[in-house]
C-alpha positions, 0 to 999 in steps of 0.5 A: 539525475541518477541512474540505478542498474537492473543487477537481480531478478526473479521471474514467474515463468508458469503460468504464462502472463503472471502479475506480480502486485505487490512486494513487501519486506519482511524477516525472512526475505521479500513476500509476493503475490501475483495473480496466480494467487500464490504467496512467494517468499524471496531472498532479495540478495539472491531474486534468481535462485528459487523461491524460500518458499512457495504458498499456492491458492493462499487467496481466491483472486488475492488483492493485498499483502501486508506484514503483521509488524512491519519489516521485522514481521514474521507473519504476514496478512493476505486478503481477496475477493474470496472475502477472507483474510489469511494470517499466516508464516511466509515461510512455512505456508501455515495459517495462523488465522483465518477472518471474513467479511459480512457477506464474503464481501470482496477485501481490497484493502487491507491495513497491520499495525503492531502489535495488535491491529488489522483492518480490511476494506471491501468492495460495495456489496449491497450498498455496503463498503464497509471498514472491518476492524479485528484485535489480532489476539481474538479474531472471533470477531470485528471489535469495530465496523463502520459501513456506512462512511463511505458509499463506493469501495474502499481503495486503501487503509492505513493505521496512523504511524505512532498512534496505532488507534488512528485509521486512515480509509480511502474510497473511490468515492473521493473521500478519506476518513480519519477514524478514532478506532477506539470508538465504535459508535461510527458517526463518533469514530470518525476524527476528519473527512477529507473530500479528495474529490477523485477516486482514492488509489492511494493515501497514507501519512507521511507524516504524524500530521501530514496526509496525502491522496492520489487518485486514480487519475494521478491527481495529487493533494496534501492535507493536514491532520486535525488535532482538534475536531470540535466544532468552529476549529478550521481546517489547515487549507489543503494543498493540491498539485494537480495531475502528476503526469503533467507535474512530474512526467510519466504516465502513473504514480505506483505508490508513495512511500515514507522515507526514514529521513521524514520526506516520501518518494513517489514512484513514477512510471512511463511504460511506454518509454520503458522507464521508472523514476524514483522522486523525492518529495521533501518535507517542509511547509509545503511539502515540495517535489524534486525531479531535478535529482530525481533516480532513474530505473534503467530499462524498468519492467520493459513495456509493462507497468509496476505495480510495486516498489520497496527500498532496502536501506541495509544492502542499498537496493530498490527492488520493483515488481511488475506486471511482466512478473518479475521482481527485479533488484537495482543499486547504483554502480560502485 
């Protein structure tokens, strides 16, 4: 086991009991949200000095952060319950563009791939999840939706890591769909069902093949693209590794997230033990975890939960971001 130490943190301190969501990586620093419906840029080599910037109300009840071209993006995406998407420049708060859902319907997921794509998930709103597609260079109107492939509300979203055409969707319905996005015809479009059988909390390619789902309830599973979806082509059998709670310890899974040497690191927390582990999961035929060297967050968010975690590889730093409303950096010792 290694150990990394808690050496910078920011800290809402107003209003009182703020959550921070979510943190992500972008050229001018780290952006944030939290549920004091703010967007915050950071300078992750420097968390306790004040924010670069400051965007307040940038959402009604903000739901997702996502940057618009990934680490290098200067704009970022922000999404809510209000039913809009913001485009936008962390660093001077102006709004590129504003999209909304069919019936203001509550945006929960959201997903950027560059140069072109944005797609938004909603809540079921009249017996309608639906999957909103936009070309970032005309934003007049959705080029794609699908809103009948999924029966609950849309928990996640990602576009496929080198073939920007593909999306990923998944519900809590149980089910993640793979889409052609090129088609808009929405029986077509859809490339591959994958029936995770539990509500989706997060899903995502870890590979150009390979797919994971993890429930709410921290059920665990990898599936295998498909290459060819016609009729009589067998799917790969999935690989399921059951509740990671029981696997691994902890009491969530925050996330998991691609790593630049093929594998993937869940984030695994234990609150009640003030504690967050870092744990590989290396890429092979299966794909298999290791605790043994698993990295150890010293101290963690205290009682409080994560909600997110990033790495930057270039200062050798995790940063993590909590429910106690702070965005803590932590680094092994020297």
């Amino acid at each position: 086991m290694y150990t990394l130490e808690s050496v910078d943190s920011f800290h809402i301190s107003s209003p009182e009991n703020t959550y921070i969501y979510d943190i992500v990586p972008v050229a001018g620093g780290v952006a944030t949200i939290s549920s004091d419906d703010s967007l915050r840029l950071l300078d992750p080599l420097s968390l306790n000095g004040p924010p670069i910037n400051s965007v307040k109300k940038v959402n009604t009840d903000v739901t997702c952060l996502k940057a618009l071209g990934g680490e290098d993006a200067a704009v970022v995406c922000t999404a809510g319950r209000d039913g809009s998407v913001k485009v936008l420049d962390p660093r001077t708060g102006g709004v590129v563009a504003t999209v909304r859902s069919d019936q203001n319907a509550p945006i929960i997921s959201l997903a950027c791939s560059y140069p072109y794509g944005l797609a938004a998930g909603t809540e079921l709103t009249n017996h309608q999840a639906a999957v909103l597609i936009w070309d970032t260079r005309d934003l007049s109107e959705p080029v794609v939706k699908y809103v009948e492939s999924h029966s609950d509300d849309v928990t996640e979203l990602q576009f496929h890591p080198s073939r920007p055409q593909i999306l990923l969707s998944g519900s809590t319905d149980g089910l993640v769909n793979i889409y052609n996005t090129t088609i808009t015809d929405e029986e077509e479009a859809i490339h591959q069902t994958i029936n995770h059988g539990h509500s989706i909390h997060h899903a995502n390619f870890l590979s150009d093949v390979n797919i994971f789902a993890l429930s709410h309830d921290e059920k665990f599973s990898m599936y295998e693209l498909v290459t060819n979806p016609e009729e009589g082509v067998e799917e790969p059998p999935p690989i399921h590794y059951g509740d990671m709670r029981e696997q691994l310890g902890g009491e969530y899974v925050a996330n998991v997230l691609r790593r630049p040497d093929g594998g993937a690191v869940l984030g695994v927390g234990t609150h009640s033990r003030e504690s967050f582990d870092l744990v590989q999961l290396k890429n092979g035929s299966p794909w298999t975890f290791a605790p043994e060297s698993k990295v150890t967050l010293v101290g963690a968010h205290s009682s409080e939960i994560v909600r997110a975690f990033c790495f930057l590889d270039s200062h050798k730093t995790v940063l993590t971001a909590g429910e106690d409303g702070q965005v803590k950096a932590w680094r092994g010792g020297d």
